[in-house]
C-alpha positions, 0 to 999 in steps of 0.5 A: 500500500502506498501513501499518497497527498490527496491535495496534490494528487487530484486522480483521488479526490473524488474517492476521497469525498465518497470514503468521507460521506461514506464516514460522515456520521463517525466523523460528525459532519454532513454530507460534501460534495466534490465542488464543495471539497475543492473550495474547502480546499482552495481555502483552508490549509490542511494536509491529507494522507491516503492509503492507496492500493487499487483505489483509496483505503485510508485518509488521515487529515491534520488541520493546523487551524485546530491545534494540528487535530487529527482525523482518521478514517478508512472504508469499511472492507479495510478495517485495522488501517487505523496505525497505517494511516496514523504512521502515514499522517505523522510522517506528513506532519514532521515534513510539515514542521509540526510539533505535536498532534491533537485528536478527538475520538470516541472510537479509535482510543485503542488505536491512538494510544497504541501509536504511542499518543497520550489520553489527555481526559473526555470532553464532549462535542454536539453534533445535531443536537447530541451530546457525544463523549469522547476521549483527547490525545496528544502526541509530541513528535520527535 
């Protein structure tokens, strides 16, 4: 599997945008479209990794604007990328020149603190009205 940067490699963008909405609600977020993702990302700075095979498998998304938080997600067939893809994500953030990463989860704890990130505690985040726990890490990158 290689590792590919979604906003230089456009061949993938569309797949990209299905593989997000198809993990819009684990992600907490609406649904996008291709013209929308392509504005999004003519104006935000962000980095996007992504496992490839023979199409898409695993996205990790640093957005600096939010602390350099992490987002982790892959297609339902490829479960177990989630340490691919954070070696993938931390690999881009020391090119990138950040220091340290931030993650919000309420499902991948085992994940994150298996790839070496510390449980800073809980917090809560709404999304359409639902209170929904989840755990906070940080990792210090070396």
């Amino acid at each position: 599997m290689k590792t590919i940067d979604i906003t230089q490699d456009s061949e993938y963008l569309q797949q990209y945008v299905d593989l997000r909405n198809l993990n819009h609600k684990f992600l907490y977020t609406g649904l996008v479209t291709l013209g929308e993702t392509k504005e999004w990302l003519n104006r935000t700075k962000v980095f996007i990794v992504g496992l490839v095979e023979d199409k898409l498998y695993g996205i990790g998304v640093i957005y600096p604007q939010k602390c350099n938080e992490v987002a982790i997600f892959s297609s339902p067939e490829r479960l177990g990328l989630g340490g691919l893809i954070l070696n993938a994500v931390e690999l881009k953030a020391r090119k990138e020149g950040l220091k340290r990463l931030f993650a919000w989860t309420k499902s991948s704890s085992k994940t994150f603190l298996r790839k070496g990130y510390t449980l800073q505690g809980e917090s809560i985040k709404e999304y359409q009205g639902e209170r929904i726990r989840g755990n906070y890490f940080f990792k210090e990158l070396r």
